[in-house]
MARVEXKE-138054 format. One record per residue (C-alpha): residue in three letters; residue number from 1; x, y, z. Coordinates in steps of 0.02 Angstrom, whole numbers, plus 50000, padded with zeros to 5 digits. Layout:
// MARVEXKE-138054
+-----+-----+-------+-------+-------+
| res |   n |    c1 |    c2 |    c3 |
+-----+-----+-------+-------+-------+
| ala | NUM |     X |     Y |     Z |
...
+-----+-----+-------+-------+-------+
END
This chain:
// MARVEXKE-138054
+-----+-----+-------+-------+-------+
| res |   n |    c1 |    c2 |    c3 |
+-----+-----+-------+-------+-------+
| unk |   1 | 50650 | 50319 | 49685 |
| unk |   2 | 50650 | 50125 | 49699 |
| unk |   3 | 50489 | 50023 | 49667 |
| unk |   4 | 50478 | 49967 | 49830 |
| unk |   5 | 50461 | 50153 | 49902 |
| unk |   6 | 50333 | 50184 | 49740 |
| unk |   7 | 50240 | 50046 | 49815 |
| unk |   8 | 50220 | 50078 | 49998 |
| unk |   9 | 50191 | 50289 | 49974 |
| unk |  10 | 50071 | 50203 | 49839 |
| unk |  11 | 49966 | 50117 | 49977 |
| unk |  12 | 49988 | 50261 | 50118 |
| unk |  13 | 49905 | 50365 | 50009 |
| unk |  14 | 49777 | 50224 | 49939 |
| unk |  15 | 49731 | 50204 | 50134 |
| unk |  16 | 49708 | 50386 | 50166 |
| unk |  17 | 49577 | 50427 | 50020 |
| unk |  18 | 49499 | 50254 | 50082 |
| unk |  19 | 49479 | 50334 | 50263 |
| unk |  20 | 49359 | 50458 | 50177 |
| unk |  21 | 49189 | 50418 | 50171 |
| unk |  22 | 49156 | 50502 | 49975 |
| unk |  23 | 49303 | 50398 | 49908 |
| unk |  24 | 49228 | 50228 | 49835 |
| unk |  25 | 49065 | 50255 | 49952 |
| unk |  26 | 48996 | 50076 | 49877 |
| unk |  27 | 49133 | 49962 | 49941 |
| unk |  28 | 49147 | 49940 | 50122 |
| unk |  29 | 49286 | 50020 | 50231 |
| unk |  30 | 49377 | 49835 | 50276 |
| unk |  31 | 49383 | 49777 | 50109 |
| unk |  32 | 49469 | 49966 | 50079 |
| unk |  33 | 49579 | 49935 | 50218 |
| unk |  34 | 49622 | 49760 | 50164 |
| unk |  35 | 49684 | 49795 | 50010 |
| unk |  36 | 49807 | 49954 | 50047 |
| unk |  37 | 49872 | 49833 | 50191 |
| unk |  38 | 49909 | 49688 | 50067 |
| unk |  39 | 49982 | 49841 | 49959 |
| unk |  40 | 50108 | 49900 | 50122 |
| unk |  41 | 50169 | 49714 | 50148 |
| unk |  42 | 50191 | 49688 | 49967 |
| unk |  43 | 50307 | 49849 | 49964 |
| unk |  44 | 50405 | 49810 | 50138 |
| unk |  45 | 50427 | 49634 | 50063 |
| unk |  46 | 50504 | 49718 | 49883 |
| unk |  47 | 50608 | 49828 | 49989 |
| unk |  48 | 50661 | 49678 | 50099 |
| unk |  49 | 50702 | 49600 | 49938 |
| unk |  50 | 50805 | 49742 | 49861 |
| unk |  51 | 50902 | 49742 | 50002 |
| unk |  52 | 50939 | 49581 | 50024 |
| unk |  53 | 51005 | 49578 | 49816 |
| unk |  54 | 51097 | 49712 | 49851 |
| unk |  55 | 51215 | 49624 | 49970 |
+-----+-----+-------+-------+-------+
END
């Protein structure tokens, strides 16, 4: 499995144990939310990337 893939099932599952309210109780939900979302654009923009080297 590529990096890029590692990266976006990576912040799928990040932003699913954020959607529960046990999982990091002390930080708050957008800030959760922010950071698997910069984690899914940093992954499509690897797998963009990958692609693109790859011809």
């Amino acid at each position: 499995m590529r990096n890029s893939f590692k990266l976006i099932i990576g912040a799928l599952m990040f932003m699913l144990a954020a959607l529960r309210p046990d999982f990091a109780s002390f930080i708050p939900l957008w800030i959760k939310a922010g950071g698997a979302g910069i984690l899914l654009v940093l992954g499509l923009y690897q797998l963009w990337k990958e692609r693109e080297w790859r011809g």
